[in-house]
C-alpha positions in Angstrom: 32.1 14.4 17.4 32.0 13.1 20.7 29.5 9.9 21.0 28.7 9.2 24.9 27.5 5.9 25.8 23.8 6.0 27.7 22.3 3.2 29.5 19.4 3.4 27.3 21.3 2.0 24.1 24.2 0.3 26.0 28.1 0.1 26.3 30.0 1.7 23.4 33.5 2.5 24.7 35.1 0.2 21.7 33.2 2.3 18.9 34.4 5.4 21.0 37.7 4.5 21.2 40.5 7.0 19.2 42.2 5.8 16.6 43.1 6.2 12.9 41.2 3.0 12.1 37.6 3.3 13.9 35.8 0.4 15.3 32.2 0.0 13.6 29.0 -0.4 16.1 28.9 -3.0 19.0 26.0 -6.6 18.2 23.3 -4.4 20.4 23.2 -1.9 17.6 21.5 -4.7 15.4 20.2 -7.2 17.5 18.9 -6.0 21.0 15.3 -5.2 21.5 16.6 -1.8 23.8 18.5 -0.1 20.7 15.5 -1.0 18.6 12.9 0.6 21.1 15.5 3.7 21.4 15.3 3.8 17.2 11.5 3.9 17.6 11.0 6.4 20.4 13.8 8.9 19.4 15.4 8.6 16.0 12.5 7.8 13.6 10.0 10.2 14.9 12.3 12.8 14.8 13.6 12.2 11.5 12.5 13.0 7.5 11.7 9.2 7.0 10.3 7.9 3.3 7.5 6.1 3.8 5.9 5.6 0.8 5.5 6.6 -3.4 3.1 8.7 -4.5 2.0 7.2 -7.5 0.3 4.7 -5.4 -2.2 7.3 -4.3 -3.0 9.2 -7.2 -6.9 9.5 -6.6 -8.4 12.3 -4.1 -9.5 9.6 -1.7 -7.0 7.4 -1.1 -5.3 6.5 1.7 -2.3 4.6 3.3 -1.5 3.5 6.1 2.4 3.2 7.5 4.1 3.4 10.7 7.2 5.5 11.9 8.5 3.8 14.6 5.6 2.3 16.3 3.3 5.8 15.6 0.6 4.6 12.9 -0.2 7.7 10.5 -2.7 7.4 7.7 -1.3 9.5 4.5 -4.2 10.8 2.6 -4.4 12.2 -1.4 -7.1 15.0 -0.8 -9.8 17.0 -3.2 -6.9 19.8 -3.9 -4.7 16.9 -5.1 -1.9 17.0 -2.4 -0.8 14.3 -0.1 -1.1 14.8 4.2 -0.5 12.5 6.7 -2.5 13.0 9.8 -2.1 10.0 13.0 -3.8 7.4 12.5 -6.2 7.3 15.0 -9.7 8.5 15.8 -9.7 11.3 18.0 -13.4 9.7 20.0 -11.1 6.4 21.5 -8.3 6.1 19.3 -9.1 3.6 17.0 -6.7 3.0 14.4 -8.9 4.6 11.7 -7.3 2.8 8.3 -6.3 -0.7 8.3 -5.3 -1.1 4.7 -4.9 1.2 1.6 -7.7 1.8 -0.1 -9.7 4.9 -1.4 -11.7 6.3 2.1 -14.3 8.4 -0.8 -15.1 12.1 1.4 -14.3 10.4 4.6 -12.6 8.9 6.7 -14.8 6.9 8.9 -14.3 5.2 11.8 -16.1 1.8 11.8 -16.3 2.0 15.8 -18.5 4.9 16.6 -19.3 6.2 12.9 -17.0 9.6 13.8 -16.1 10.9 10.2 -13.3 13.4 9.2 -12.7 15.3 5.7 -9.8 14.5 3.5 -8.5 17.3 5.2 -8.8 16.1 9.2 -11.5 18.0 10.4 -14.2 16.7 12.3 -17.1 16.5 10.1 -19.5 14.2 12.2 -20.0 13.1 15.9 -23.6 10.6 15.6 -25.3 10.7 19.0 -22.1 11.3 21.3 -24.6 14.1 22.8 -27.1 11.9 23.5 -30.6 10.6 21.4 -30.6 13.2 19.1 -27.6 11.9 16.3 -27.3 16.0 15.5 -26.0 16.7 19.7 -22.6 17.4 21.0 -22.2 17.3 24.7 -22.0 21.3 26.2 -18.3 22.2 25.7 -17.2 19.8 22.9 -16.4 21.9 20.4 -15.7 19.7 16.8 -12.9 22.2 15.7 -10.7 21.3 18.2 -11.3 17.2 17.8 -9.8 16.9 13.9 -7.0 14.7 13.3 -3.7 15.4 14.3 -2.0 16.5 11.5 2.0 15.1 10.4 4.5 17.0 8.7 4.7 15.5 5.6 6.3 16.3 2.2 6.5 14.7 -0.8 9.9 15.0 -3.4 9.0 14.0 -7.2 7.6 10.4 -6.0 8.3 10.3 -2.8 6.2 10.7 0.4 8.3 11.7 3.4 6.9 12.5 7.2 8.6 13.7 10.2 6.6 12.8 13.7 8.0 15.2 15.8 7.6 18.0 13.9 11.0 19.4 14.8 13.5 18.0 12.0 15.5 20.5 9.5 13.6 22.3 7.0 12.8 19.7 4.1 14.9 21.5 1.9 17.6 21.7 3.7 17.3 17.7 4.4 17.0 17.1 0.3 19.3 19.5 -0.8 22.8 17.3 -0.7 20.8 15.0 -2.8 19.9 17.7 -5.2 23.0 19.4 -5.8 24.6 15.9 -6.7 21.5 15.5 -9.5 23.7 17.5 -12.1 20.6 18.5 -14.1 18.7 15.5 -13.6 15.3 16.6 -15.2 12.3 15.0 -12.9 9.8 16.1 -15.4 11.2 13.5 -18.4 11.4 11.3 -15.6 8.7 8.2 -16.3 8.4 5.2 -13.7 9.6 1.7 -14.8 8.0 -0.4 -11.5 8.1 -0.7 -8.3 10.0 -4.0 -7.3 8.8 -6.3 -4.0 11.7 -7.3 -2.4 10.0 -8.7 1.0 11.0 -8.9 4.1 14.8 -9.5 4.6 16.3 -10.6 7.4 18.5 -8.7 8.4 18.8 -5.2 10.6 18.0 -1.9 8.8 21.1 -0.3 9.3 23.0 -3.5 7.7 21.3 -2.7 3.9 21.5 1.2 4.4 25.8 0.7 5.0 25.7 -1.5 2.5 24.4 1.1 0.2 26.6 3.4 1.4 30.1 2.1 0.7 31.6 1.0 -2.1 34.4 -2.0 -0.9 32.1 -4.8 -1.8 31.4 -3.5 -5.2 33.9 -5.6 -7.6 34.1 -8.6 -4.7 29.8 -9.2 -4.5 28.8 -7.6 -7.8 31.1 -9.0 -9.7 29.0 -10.7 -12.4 26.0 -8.3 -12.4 28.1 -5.1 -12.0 31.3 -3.9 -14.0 32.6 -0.9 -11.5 36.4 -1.1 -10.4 36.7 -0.6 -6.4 39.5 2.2 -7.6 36.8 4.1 -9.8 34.9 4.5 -7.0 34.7 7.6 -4.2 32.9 8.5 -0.8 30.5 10.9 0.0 30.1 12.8 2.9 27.7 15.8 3.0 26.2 16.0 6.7 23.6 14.0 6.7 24.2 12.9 3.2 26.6 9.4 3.2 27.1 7.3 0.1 29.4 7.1 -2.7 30.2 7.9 -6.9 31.7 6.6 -9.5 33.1 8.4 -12.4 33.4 5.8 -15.8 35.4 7.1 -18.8 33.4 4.6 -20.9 30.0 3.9 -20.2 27.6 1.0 -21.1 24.1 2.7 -22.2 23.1 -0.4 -21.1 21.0 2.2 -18.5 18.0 1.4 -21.1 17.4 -2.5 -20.0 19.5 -3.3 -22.9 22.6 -4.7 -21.0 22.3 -7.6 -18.6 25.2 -5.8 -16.2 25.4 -2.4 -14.5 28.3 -0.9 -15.6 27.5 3.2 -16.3 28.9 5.9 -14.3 26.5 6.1 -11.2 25.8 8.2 -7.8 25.0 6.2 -4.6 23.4 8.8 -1.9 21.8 8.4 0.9 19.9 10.6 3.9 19.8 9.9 7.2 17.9 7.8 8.4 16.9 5.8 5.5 16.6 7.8 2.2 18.2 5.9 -0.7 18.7 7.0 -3.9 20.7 6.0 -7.1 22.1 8.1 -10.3 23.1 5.8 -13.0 24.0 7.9 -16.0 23.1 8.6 -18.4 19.3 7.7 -18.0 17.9 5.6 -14.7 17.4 6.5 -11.3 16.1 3.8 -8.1 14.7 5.1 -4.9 14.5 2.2 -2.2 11.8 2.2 0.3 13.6 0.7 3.5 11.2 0.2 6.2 12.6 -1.1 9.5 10.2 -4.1 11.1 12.5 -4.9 14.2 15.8 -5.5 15.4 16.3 -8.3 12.5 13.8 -7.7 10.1 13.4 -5.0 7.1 10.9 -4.5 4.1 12.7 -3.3 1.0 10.9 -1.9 -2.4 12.4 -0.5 -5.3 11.4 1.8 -7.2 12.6 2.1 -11.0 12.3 5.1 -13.7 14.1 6.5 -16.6 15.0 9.6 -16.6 15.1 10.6 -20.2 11.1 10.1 -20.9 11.7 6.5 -22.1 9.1 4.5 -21.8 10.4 0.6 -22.1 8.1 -1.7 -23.3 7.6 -4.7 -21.2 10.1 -6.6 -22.2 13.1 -4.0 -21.5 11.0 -3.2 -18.2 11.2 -7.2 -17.1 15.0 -7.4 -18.2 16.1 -3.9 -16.2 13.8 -5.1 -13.3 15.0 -8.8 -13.0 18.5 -7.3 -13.1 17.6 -5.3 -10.0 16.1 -8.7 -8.4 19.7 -10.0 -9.0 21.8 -7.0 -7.9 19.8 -7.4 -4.7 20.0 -11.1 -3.8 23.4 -10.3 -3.7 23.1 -7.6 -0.9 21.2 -9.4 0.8 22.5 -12.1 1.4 25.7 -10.3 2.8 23.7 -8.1 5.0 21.2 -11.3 6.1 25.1 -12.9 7.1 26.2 -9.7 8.5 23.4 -9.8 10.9 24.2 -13.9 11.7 27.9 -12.8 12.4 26.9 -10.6 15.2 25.6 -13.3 17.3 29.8 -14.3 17.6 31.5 -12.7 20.6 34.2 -12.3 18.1 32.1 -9.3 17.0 31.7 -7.8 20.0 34.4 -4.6 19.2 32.6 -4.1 16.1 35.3 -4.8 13.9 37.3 -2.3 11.7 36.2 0.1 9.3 38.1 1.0 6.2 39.2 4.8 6.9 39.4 5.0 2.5 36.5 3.0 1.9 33.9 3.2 4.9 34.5 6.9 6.4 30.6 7.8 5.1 29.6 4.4 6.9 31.4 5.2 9.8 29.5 8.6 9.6 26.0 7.3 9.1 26.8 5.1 12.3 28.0 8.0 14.2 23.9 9.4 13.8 22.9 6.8 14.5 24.3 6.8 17.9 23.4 10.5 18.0 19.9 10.1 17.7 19.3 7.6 20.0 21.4 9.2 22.9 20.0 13.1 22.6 
């Protein structure tokens, strides 16, 4: 693959260089506000990007508001039950329609001008933009054409993804590595545990998505809340589709809440950009919603359900959770000093990636790069 360096994202003649051992991306990558404006303007909007879970809008009615890069759209539950995300703004002077989730009832309603639009976008009411009469429309204003611009959007078991641009690969094309790794995962026994609030980390989005990804830190971070030896372990690289497995001759079916580590045979996959999900066998799955803030500053959730129609009562549900909390404190605070360490000029080559161990990071970074320079 052969990256070229644009003056819109910066220098990267180091990360280009040749080499059996490849140099991971420049301090630009993660810090500057141009890379970060490139992220917004190219690669988000023209990516499948998770944005949300759809159990949190399980009414006809409700909507939620989230951003993709800086474009606000407005996903909305509607009276045929199926989630659509429309932009966010009021085709009379671009309001931002919805501020907050809520349930909207029939309407969306701007509070400017009083200009409605059905669950489903269209233009349903104009009050007196004609004039006195709260019924006119000016000659030549035709309400069909004024409805709210509609999203791609598709939603995957519980999760809510949109592409901006409208031009990304065929959803089922983007989900199938994912799928054909699920080994006959069965989403209809699957029953959600929580959703866990992991705030705003400080740290760059790509740091906690290559974190995911590769495996090295494993036994060295996760060493008293995990039991999976580095040499178990093995990359992924599908495409789009980076991560990494590992195969355990004995397993804990600690997978229940019952255990207080994580040590179970387990899939780490992700999509690019930001799609995370986790297999751990025999009966859990996570999905984490990533969603990139600025140059230094990510919201994470996780979501938590059993895959084997187990419901855990609260207790188990607090145990499995609270492990979670801990298994992520630990991330974090590598990829919160990850993003301190590029403010050395020590760090300015990007330092080394593993050829074993961090080929699917290097991979996701290549994209990366990609995206932003097309």
């Amino acid at each position: 693959m052969s990256l070229i360096a644009t003056d819109k994202v910066g220098n990267l003649d180091a990360f280009n260089e040749s080499g059996a051992v490849k140099r991971g991306l420049p301090p630009f990558a993660y810090t500057s506000e141009q890379f970060w404006e490139a992220e917004k303007n190219e690669l988000f909007p023209s990516s499948w990007v998770l944005v949300g879970f759809a159990h949190e809008m399980d009414k006809p009615g409700d909507a939620m508001p989230v951003n993709v890069g800086d474009n606000p759209i407005v996903l909305v539950r509607n009276r045929d039950n199926t989630i659509k995300a429309f932009h966010n703004v009021c085709r009379h002077r671009c309001l931002k329609l919805v501020d907050k989730a809520q349930n909207v009832g029939r309407m969306l309603k701007c509070p400017y001008h009083a200009w409605a639009y059905g669950l489903d976008g269209e233009l349903r009411t104009t009050p007196y933009f004609g004039g006195e009469d709260p019924q006119s429309v000016p000659e030549g204003f035709d309400p069909k054409e004024h409805g709210l611009k509609e999203v791609n959007c598709a939603v995957w078991y519980d999760w809510i993804f949109v592409n901006v641009s409208g031009d990304a690969q065929p959803f089922e094309t983007f989900i199938e590595p994912v799928k054909s790794r699920l080994e006959g995962l069965d989403f209809d026994q699957a029953k959600l545990v929580g959703v866990i609030d992991l705030g705003v980390i400080d740290t760059n989005w790509k740091f906690l998505m290559e974190n995911f990804i590769e495996p090295y830190h494993v036994q060295f971070v996760h060493s008293s809340t995990t039991d999976q030896p580095l040499v178990d372990h093995y990359t992924v690289n599908d495409g789009h589709c980076q991560g990494s497995a590992v195969d355990l001759d004995e397993t804990d079916e600690g997978g229940d809440g019952s255990g207080d580590t994580l040590a179970v045979s387990s899939r780490y996959l992700t999509l690019f950009p930001t799609f995370v999900f986790g297999r751990y066998f025999p009966d859990q799955m996570g999905v984490h919603l990533n969603i990139p803030l600025g140059p230094n500053k990510t919201l994470q959730r996780r979501a938590i359900y059993m895959t084997d129609g187990t419901e855990l009562d609260a207790e188990s549900a607090e145990k499995l959770k609270q492990l979670w909390v801990d298994v992520h404190k630990e991330d974090h605070e590598m990829c919160i000093r990850l993003q301190e360490g590029r403010k050395s000029v020590v760090a300015q080559s990007g330092g080394v990636l593993s050829p074993h161990w961090e080929d699917s990071v290097r991979n996701f970074q290549e994209q990366v790069v990609a995206a932003v320079s097309e």
